[in-house]
DOKEDREN-642585 format. One line per 5 residues: number of its first residue (from 1); for each residue x, y, z of C-alpha. Coordinates in steps of 0.001 Angstrom, whole numbers, plus 500000, padded with zeros to 6 digits. Layout:
# residues N
NUM) X Y Z; ...
//
This chain:
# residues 186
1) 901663 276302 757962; 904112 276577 760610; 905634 274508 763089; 904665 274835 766532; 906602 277125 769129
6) 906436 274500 772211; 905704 270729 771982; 904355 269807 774670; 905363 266041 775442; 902779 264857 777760
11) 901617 261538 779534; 902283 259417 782766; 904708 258494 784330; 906560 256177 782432; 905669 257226 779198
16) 908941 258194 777720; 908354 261702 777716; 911578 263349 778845; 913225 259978 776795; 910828 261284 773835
21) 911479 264449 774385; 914695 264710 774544; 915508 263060 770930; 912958 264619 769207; 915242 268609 770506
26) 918760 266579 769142; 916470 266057 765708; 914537 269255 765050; 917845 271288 766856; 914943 272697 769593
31) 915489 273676 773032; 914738 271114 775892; 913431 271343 779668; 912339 268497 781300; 909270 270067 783681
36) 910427 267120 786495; 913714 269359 786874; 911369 272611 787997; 909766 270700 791282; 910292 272558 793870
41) 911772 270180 797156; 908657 269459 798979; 907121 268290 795896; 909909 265923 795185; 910156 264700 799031
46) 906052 264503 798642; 906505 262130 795678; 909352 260281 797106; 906866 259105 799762; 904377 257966 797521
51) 902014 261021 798179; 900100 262338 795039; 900675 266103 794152; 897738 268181 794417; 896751 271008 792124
56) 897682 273662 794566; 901431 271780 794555; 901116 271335 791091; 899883 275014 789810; 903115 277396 791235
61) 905492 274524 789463; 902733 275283 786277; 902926 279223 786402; 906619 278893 786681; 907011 276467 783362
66) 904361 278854 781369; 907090 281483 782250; 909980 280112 781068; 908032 279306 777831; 907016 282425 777241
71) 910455 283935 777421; 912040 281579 774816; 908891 281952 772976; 909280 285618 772985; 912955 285122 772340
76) 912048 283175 768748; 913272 279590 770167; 911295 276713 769638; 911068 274766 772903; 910262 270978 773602
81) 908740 270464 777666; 908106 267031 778785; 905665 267540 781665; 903144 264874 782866; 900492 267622 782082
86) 898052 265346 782992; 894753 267763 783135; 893702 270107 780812; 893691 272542 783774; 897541 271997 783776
91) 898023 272123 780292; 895478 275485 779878; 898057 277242 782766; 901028 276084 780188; 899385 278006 777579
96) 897992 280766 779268; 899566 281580 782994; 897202 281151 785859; 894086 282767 785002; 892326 282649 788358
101) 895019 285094 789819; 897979 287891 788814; 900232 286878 786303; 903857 287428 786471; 903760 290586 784436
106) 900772 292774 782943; 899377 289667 781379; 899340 291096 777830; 898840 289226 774946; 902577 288193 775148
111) 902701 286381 778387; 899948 284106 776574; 901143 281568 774024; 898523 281348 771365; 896828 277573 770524
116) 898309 276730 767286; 901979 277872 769007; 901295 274511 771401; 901565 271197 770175; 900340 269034 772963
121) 902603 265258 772341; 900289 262971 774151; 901958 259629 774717; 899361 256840 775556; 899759 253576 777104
126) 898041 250697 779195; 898726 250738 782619; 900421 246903 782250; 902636 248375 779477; 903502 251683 781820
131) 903348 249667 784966; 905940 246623 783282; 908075 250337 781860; 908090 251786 785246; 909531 249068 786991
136) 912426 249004 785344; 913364 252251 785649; 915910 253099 788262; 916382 256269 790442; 913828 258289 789722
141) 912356 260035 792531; 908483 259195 791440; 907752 255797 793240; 906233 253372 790769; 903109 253158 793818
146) 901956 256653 792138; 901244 255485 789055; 897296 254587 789122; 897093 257801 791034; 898299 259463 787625
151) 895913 256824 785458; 893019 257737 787910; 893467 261801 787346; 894184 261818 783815; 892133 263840 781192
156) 893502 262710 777873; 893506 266129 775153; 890919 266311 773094; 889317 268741 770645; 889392 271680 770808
161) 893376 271227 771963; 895984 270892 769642; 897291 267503 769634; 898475 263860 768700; 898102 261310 770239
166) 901342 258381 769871; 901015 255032 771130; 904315 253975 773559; 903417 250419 772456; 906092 250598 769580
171) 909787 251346 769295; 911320 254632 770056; 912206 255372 766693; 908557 254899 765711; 907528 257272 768415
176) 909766 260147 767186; 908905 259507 763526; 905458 259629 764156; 905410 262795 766428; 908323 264119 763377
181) 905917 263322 760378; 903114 265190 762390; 904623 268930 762498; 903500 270931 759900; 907294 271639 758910
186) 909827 269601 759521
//
């Protein structure tokens, strides 16, 4: 079997995705985007003032992410996103572009990454481990405040998506390995 084309390193706020991320593309020699550095402006300004995204400020920063995984898809990279991805909505426009109007290009089979080329990462915590995680973090734009509004919309994957769930409540190292010891191929 082979490895995934994306891993998709997904949780909360706080969660250590893009940390997460980050190391496991400097061990598996991937490519890295962290989705935070795709918000447009408003979205960031939005955030910064403790006002939840909605899915219609959510889904053009989506379609835009699914695009540039396609390309290095397409491109035979293999590509590790740390997005919050907290719906499966989200995580379905990842995969397959925004299905309820025009894709990019024709929409062929190639603007769609298949299921088993998507590894969704999900990294799972309390909200006391996040919370205590978040607060210690310092200049990020997303205002600790914001964080039950992520707990209160989040759809954790399940079957029939192609995942793993990872516990944050361990070291980093133990993270990675886990997440490392779960691709197919190393």
């Amino acid at each position: 079997m082979e490895a995934p084309a994306v891993l998709l390193v997904m949780g909360v706020s706080g969660s250590g995705k893009s940390t997460v991320g980050t190391l496991l593309a400097s061990k598996l020699g991937w490519k890295f985007y962290d989705a935070d550095d795709y918000h447009s402006e408003e979205n960031r300004m939005k955030m910064g003032r403790g006002v939840p995204l909605s899915d219609q400020d959510r889904i053009p920063w989506l379609c835009s992410l699914h695009d540039i995984l396609v390309r290095d898809v397409a491109l035979g990279q293999h590509v590790i996103l740390a997005c919050s991805a907290l719906k499966k909505m989200y995580r379905d426009i990842l995969i397959q572009g925004r299905s309820d109007g025009p894709l990019k290009s024709d929409g062929s089979a190639e603007e769609r990454l298949a299921g088993q080329q998507f590894l969704v990462v999900y990294l799972s915590g309390s909200f006391e481990i996040i919370s205590r995680r978040l607060s210690q973090r310092k200049g990020h734009f997303m205002p600790p405040e914001l964080l039950q509004s992520q707990f209160s919309i989040l759809e954790p994957p399940s079957a029939p998506e192609n995942f793993i769930q990872v516990s944050v409540d361990q070291s980093l190292s133990e993270i990675t390995n886990a997440v490392l010891e779960a691709l197919p191929v190393k």
